[in-house]
N, C-alpha and C positions, 0 to 999 in steps of 0.2 A: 504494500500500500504506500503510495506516493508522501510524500513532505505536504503537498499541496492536499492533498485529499484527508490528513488524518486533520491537518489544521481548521475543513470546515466543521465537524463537530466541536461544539462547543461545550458538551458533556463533557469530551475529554480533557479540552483544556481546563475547563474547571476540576477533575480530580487532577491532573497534572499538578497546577497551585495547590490543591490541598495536599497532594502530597506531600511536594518541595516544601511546604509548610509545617508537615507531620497536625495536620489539623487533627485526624482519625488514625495517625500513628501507624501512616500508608496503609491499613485496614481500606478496600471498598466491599462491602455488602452492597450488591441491590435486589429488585425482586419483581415477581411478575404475580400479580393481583388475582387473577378473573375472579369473577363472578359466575358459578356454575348456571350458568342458568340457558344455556348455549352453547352452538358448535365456534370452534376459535377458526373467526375468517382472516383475510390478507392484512388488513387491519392491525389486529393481534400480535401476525406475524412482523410487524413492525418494533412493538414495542419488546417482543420478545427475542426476537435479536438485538438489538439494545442494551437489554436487559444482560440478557444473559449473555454479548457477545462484550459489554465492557467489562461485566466483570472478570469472565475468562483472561480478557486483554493485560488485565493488569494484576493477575494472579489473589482476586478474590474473589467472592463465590455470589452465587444468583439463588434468591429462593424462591418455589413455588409455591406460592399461599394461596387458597380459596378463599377469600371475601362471601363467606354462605351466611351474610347474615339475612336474607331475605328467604326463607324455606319455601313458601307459595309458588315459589316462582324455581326453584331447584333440583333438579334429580341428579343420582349416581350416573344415568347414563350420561350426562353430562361430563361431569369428575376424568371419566375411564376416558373418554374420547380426548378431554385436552393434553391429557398426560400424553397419548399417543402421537398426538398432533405435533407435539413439542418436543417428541423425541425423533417422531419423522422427520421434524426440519433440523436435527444436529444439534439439540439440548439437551444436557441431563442436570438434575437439582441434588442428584446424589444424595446425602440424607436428610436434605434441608428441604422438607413439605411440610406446611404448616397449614393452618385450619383457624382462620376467627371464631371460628363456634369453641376450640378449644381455650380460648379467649376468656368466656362471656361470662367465668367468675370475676375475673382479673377485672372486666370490665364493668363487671355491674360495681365491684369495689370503689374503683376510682369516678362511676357515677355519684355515687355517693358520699364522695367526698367533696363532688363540686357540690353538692346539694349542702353539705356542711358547713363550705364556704361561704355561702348566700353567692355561688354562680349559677345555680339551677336551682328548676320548680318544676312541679309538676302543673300541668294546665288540662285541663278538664272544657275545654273550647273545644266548638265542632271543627272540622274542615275546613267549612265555609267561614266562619269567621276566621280563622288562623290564616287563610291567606287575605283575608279585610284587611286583618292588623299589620300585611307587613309594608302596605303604603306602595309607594310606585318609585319609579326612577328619579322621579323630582319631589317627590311627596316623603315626609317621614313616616316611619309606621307608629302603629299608637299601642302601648302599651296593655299587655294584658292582666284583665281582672283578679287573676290569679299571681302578679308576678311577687305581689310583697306576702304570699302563704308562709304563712309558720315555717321553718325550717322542719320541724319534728312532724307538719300534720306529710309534706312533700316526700320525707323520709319513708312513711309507712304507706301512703302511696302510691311510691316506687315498687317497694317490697309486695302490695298488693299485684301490681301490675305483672311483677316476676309470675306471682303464684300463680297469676292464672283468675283473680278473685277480682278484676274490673272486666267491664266487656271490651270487646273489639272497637276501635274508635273511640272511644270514652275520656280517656286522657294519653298524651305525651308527655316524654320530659323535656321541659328547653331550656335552655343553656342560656344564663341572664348576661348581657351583654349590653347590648346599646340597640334602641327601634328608629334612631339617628342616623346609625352609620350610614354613610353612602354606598358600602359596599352590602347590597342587602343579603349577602348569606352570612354577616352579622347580624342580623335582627331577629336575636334570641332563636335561635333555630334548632328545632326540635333536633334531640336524638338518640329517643328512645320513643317506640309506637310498639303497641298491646298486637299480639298476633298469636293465635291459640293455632296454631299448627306442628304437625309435626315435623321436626326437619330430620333431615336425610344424614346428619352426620353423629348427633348427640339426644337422637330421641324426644320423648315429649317432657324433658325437664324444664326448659322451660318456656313461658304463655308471653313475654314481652323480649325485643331485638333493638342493637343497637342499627342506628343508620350508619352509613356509608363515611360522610366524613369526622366521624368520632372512634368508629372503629379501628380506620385505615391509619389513620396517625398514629395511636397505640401500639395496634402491629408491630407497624416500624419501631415505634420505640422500643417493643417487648424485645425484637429478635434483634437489635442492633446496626438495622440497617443505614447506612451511612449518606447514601445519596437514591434520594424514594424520586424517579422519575416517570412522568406521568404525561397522558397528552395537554395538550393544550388548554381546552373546556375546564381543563382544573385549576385555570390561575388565580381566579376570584376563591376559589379556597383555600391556596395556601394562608390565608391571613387566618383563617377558622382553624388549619390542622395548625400554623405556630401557639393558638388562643389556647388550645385546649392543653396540648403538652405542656408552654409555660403554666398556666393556670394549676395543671396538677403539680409542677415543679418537677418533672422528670428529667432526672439525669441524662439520659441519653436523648438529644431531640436532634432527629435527621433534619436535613435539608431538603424543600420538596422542587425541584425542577424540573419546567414544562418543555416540552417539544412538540413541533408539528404532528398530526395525526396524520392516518391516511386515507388521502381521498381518491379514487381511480373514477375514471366515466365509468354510466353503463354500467352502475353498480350500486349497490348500495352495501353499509355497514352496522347497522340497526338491528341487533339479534331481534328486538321482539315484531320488526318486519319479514326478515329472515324465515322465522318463525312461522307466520300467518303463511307464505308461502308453504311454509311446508305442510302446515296442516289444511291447507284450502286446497292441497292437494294442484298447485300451479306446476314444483317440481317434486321429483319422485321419494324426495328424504333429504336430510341437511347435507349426506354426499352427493347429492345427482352433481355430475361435471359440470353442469352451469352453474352452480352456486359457485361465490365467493369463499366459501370455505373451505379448511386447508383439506380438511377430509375431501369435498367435491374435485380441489385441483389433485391432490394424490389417485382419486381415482379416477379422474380424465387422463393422467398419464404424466405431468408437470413434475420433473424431478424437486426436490427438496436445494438441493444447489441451484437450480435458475429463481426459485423464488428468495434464496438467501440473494443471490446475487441481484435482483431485483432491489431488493428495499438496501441494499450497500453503495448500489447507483444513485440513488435519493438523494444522500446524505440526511444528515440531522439537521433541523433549523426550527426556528424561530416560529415563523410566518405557514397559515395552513396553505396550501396551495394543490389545487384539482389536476393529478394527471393520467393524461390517454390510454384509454386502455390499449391504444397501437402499441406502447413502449414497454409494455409487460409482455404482450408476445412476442414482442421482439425480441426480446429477453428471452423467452422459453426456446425461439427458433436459436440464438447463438450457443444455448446450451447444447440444442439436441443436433446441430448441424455436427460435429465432430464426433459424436458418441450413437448417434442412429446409422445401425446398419441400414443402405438402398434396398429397396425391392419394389416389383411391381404390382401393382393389386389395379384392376379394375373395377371402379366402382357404378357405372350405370354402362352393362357391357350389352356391344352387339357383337354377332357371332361374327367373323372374317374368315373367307375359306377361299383357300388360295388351290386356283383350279389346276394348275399344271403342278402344283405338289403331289407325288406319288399316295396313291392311297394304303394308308396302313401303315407308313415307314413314318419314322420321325427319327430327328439327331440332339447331339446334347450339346449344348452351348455351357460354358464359364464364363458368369460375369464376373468382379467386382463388384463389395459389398459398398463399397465406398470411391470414389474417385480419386481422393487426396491422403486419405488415414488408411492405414493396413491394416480392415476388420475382418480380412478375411476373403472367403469369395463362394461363390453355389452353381451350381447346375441347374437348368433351365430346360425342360424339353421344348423344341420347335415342330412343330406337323403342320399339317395341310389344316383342321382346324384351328380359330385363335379365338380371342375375346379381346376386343380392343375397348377403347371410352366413345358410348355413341355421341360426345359431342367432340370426338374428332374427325367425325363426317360431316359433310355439309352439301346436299346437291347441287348446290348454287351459290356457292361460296363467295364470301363479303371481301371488297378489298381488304386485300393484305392477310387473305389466311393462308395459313402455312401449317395447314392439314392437310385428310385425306378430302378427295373430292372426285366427281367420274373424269377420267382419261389422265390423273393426275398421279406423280410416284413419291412415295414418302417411306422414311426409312423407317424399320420398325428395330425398336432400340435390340444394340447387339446383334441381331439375327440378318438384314439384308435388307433390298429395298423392293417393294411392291409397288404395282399399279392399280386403281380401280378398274374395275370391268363392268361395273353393275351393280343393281342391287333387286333383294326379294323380298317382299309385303305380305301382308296377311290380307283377309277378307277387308279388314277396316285401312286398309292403307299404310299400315304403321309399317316401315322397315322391319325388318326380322334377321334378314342377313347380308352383306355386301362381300361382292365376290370381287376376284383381284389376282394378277397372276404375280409369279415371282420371277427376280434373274437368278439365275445360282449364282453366276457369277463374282453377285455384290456378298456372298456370305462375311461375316463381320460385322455388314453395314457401309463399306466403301464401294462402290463403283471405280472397275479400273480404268476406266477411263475418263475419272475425275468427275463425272456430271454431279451436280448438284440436288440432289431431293427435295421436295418441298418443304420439309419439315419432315421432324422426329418423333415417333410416338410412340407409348408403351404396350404392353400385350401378357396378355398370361397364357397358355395351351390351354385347348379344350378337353386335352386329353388328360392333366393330372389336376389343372386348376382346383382350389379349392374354396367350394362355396362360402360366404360368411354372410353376417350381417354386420353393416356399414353406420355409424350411429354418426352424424354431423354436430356438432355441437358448433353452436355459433353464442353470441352475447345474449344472456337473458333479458337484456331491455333495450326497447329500439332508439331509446332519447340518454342524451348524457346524466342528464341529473331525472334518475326517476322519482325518488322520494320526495322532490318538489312537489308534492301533490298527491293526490292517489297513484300511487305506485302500480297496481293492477292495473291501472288501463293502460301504463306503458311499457307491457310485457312484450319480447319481440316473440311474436307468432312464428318466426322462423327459427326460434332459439336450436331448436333437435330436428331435423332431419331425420329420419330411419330407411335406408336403403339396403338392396340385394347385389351384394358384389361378390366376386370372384378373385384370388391372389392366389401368384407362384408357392408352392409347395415351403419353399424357405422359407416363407414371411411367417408361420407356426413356430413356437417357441422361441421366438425372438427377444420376446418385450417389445420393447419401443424400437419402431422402424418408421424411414418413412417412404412411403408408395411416393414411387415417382412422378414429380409433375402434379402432384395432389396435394400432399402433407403429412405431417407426423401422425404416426398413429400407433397404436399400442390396447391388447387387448385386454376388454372389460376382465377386472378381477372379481365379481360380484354375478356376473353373464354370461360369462365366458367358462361354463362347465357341462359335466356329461357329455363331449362331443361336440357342446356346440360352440361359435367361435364369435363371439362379438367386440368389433374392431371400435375405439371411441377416436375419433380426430383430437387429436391435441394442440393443435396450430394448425393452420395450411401456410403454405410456402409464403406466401405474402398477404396483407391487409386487402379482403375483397369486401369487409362489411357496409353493406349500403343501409344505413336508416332508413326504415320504412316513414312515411309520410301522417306525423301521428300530431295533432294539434295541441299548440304548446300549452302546458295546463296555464289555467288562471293563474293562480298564485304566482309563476314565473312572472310572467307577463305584467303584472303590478312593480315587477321592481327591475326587468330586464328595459336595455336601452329600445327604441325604434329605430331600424335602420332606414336613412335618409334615399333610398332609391341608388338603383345601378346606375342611374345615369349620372347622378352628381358625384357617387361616390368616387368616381374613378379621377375626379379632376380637383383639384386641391388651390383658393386662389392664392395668390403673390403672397397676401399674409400669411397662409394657413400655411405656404412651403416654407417661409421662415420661422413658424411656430413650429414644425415637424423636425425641422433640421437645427434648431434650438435645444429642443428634449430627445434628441438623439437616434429621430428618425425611424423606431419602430414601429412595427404592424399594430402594437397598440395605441399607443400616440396617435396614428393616424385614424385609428374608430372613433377614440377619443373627441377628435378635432370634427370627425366628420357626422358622427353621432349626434355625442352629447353637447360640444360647444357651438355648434348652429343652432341645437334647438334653443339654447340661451340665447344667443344676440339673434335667432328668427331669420338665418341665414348667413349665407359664408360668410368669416371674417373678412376685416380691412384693416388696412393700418389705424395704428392709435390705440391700440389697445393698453391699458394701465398692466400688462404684464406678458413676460416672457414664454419660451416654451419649455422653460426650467420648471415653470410652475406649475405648468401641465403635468411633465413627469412626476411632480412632485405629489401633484392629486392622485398619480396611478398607484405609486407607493405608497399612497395611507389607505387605498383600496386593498393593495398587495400585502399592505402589514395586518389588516383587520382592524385598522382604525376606523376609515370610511367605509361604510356600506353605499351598495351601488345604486340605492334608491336615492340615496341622500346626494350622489356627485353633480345633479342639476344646481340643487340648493346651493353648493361651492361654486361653482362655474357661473353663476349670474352674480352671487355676490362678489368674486373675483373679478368679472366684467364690469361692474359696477364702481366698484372702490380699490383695486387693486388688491395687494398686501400677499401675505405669509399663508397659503391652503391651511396649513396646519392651524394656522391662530385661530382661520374663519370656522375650519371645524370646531375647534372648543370655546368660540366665543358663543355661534348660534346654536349648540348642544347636537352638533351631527356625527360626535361621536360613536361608531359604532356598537348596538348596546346585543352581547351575545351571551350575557349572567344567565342562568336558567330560571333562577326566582325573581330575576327584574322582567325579564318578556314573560315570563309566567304570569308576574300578576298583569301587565297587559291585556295577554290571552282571556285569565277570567272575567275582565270588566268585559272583553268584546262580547264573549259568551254570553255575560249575565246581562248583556242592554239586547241582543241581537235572540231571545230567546225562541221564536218562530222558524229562524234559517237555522238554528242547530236542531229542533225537533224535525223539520223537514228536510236536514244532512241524514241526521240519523234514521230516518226513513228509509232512507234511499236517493234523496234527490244528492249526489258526489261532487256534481257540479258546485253547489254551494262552498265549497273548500276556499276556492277564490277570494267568493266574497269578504269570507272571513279574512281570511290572510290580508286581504287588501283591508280592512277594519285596521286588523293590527298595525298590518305599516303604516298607516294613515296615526293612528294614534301614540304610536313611537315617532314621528313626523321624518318615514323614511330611515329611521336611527338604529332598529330592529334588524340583524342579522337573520335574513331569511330562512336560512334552515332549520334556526332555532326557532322561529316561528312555524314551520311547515311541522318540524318535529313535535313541538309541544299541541298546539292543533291537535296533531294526531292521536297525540296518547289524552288530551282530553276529552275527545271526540268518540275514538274508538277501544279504547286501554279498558 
């Protein structure tokens, strides 16, 4: 690994310093969290390379902990799958697995000592009022009824809630703080909720669970972790996990640092969307090869090395940012390009019978399993019958094909070159077989007299060919961002293909090969028994996916730019090429300019404008850092055009600070819900279309400031959860 590539992680350089420091007495623990309550998608596989791959780096150790403090939501088969999952991609935790539930003496202890404290109470408020009280982004929240109880009546309270001896809903405990802060996951926030289930690791001891960020920070503390790294969506609570360790006074108090999560098109990362697919029965279990997760890429065929190499390409940073799903397969083709045996499989074959070929005789060709790497090599029978790909025919071939076609010669890979002669139909017209003679003379595949063949194609014999089924897997969603909305509607209909193809005898016990001309492929391990042989594609050769034509949900739509027409977009005036070549001439700068700062000045720029194209750029980076949301860059851009000055100042003078807290858009969401009460009975119905509406409430009511996913996501689980 390069000087230049170890220096963009910025984890590292931070345990570097603490090293050189002896802060942790060059000790690093880190750890990898989940939440059993799901299959671990590419996502995961992010943080667990991370995880486990800096601790390895610098000769300390990574733990696997279960975060199972939610039982309703968790099973064992869960548990068994991540462990596998993480050992498929080259991790082991070796004796270090741990368990929050194993916790939850330890924890109810030191609950109860913030209660001793007068930092926590138990509050006995519904739902509905508990997110009243916590006020909004600009609003403080108001204090609860309950916050000055008795220390001693909050103490046995507590202890009720352990036993099992309050109901469900009835009371939490929250953690007394301040209903001021501006950061509102200080605003007293519960972290303890009454739940009479049984859980999966420690039985039914006991009826009350800690949440999430009072558990996690303990953890760490309990097992010594040195540096707790976490995605992004958690920065707003590290101020909560430092509150609670100083508050109990504990010795050991980790650091908690965030990093980019990961975002791919054409995908989503939402176990409990995930989820609904799989039980709405969209795909066939949390492995089927179109999922995102690691189970579905292991058994599409996706080695464990192209997906480490995958998220190693990333690097670590800062700032989230959305990428192509082209550059993950891309990834998976440079893996498999040196390590997949060639062979030929035809997958939608017509018969080819080569008339001057002797009837009954056939010979054996040797190819090369590879062209460049020495994998070896197979035998091939050649005869008078073949099976080729029937869209290497064309009777009427389009300019520039360089296939088979009538009176036309094309070399058939390895074996010699053929001519069409013809072809035979069935009653309904359909082709059935294309006859063709041969030269002997070209065996190999050259021509000694140099002529050139139209093109190259592949072939398996008819005579040992062996039948399979052909499974295509393409993207499960036909639009980049599907969870922007209802996800269901923008499922691609062509995700799986199931086809009848035919492949050389070689391509059986392979694993992973790839049919020539087609793409990687490697047989189902789940399908593929008793005799029978099913093939799953795990890349094709190149990027052919075409988005189907599917209408952008609403909710995008409220916060995506409008493009200004093909005809303007293509000509940029005398100012706007000085503004583009100002901010540095990019393809974004130029949507930017051609987007969104016409629709502010109501058409192209002209000179005079009170600023540069520095300041353009300077707008795309507070969009690219997650300061600005993209609703909000109009608001910038008129007041920029207006008065000049500093993007960054005008965002925090007129509050367009990007707001993506989950309990500041959350209490948004419930005011939208609670005024709009007709469009969520009639969402809920059925009418999905409404999703929009709402979403556009919200941004309207964050004015633009609302990080759309976090609105699209919370929606959903208010909505649908």
């Amino acid at each position: 690994m390069s000087a230049e590539r170890e220096s963009s992680n910025f984890i590292r350089d931070i345990i570097l310093a603490d090293n050189a420091s002896g802060k942790w007495g060059g000790r690093v623990v880190t750890r990898f969290p989940p939440e059993p309550n799901g299959y671990l998608h590419i996502g995961h596989a992010k943080a667990i390379c991370i995880n486990f791959g800096l601790a390895a780096e610098f000769g300390g150790q990574c733990h696997l902990r279960y975060d199972d403090t939610n039982p309703t939501k968790e099973e064992v088969e869960y548990v068994e799958a991540m462990q596998h999952d993480i050992r498929w991609l080259g991790f082991d935790w070796g004796e270090h697995l741990y368990w929050a539930s194993d916790y939850f003496e330890r924890m109810a202890q030191d609950a109860r000592a913030l209660i001793r404290l007068g930092l926590a109470y138990v509050d006995e408020s519904t739902l509905e009022v508990l997110r009243a009280q916590r006020g909004t982004v600009t609003e403080p929240g108001v204090n609860s009824p309950y916050r000055d109880r008795p220390i001693s009546e909050s103490l046995d309270l507590f202890d009720k809630m352990l036993n099992g001896d309050i109901a469900e809903g009835a009371a939490v405990l929250r953690a007394k703080i301040d209903m001021a802060n501006p950061n509102m996951k200080m605003r007293d926030p519960p972290f303890y909720r009454v739940l009479h289930a049984e859980h999966h690791h420690v039985g039914d001891r006991w009826k009350a669970y800690p949440l999430y960020d009072y558990a996690h920070c303990l953890e760490d503390s309990y097992e010594g972790v040195t540096h707790s790294l976490c995605s992004l969506e958690f920065e707003n609570n590290r101020e909560l996990y430092d509150w609670y360790l100083d508050s109990l006074g504990k010795e050991h108090h980790p650091r908690q640092y965030e990093f980019a999560r990961l975002a791919v098109t054409h995908t989503m990362m939402s176990k409990r969307k995930l989820l609904a697919l799989v039980e709405e029965g969209v795909v066939q279990g949390w492995d089927d090869p179109r999922m995102p997760t690691l189970s579905g890429l292991r058994r599409r065929g996706v080695r464990p090395e192209a997906v480490r190499a995958f998220i190693d390409g990333l690097g670590v940073a800062k700032t989230n940012s959305l990428f192509p799903y082209e550059r993950f397969d891309a990834v998976i083709r440079d893996d498999l390009e040196a390590t997949a045996p060639r062979v030929m499989g035809v997958i939608d074959p017509v018969r080819l019978i080569i008339d001057n070929y002797p009837e009954g005789e056939s010979e054996q060709l040797v190819l090369p399993h590879h062209p460049k790497v020495d994998l070896g090599s197979r035998a091939l029978t050649f005869s008078r019958e073949l099976f080729i790909e029937r869209a290497d025919f064309a009777e009427r071939p389009p300019a520039g094909w360089k296939r088979l076609a009538p009176g036309w010669e094309v070399r058939l890979r390895g074996a010699c070159l053929v001519t069409c002669t013809g072809v035979e139909r069935d009653g309904d017209g359909v082709i059935t077989a294309i006859r063709a003679t041969w030269d002997p003379s070209t065996r190999g595949g050259d021509a000694p007299d140099g002529r050139r063949p139209k093109g190259t194609i592949h072939w398996v014999s008819a005579a040992d060919g062996v039948p399979v089924e052909v499974r295509l897997y393409d993207r499960l969603f036909a639009v980049e961002l599907p969870d922007a909305g209802d996800f269901r509607a923008n499922v691609n209909d062509e995700s799986l293909r199931i086809v009848a193809g035919v492949v050389e005898p070689a391509a059986i016990g392979l694993g992973r090969v790839q049919f020539e001309r087609k793409g990687f492929f490697w047989p189902d391990p789940e399908l593929s028994r008793d005799g029978a042989v099913v093939f799953n594609r795990i890349v094709g050769l190149r990027d052919s996916f075409k988005a189907r034509a599917v209408s952008a949900p609403m909710e995008v739509a409220a916060v995506a730019q409008v493009p200004v027409g093909p005809a303007k977009a293509a000509e940029l005036s005398e100012a706007e090429d000085t503004l583009l070549a100002g901010g540095g001439g990019a393809a974004d700068l130029r949507a930017l300019i051609l987007n969104d700062l016409r629709r502010a000045l109501g058409g192209p720029a002209q000179g005079g404008l009170p600023f540069d194209g520095s300041a353009l750029r300077s707008v795309l980076d507070l969009v690219a850092a997650g300061t600005l949301g993209r609703g909000s860059v109009g608001g910038v851009l008129a007041e920029l055009t207006a008065k000049g000055g500093a993007p960054a100042e005008i965002v925090a003078r007129l509050g367009f600070t990007q707001v993506s807290d989950t309990d500041a858009v959350g209490a948004l969401v419930d005011g939208v819900l609670a005024t709009f009460t007709d469009e969520v009975a009639r969402y809920r119905a059925g009418e999905h279309r409404l999703m929009g509406f709402l979403m556009g409430q919200v941004m309207r009511a964050s004015k633009g400031s609302a990080d759309a996913k976090t609105v699209s996501d919370l929606l959903q689980d208010r909505l649908c959860g």
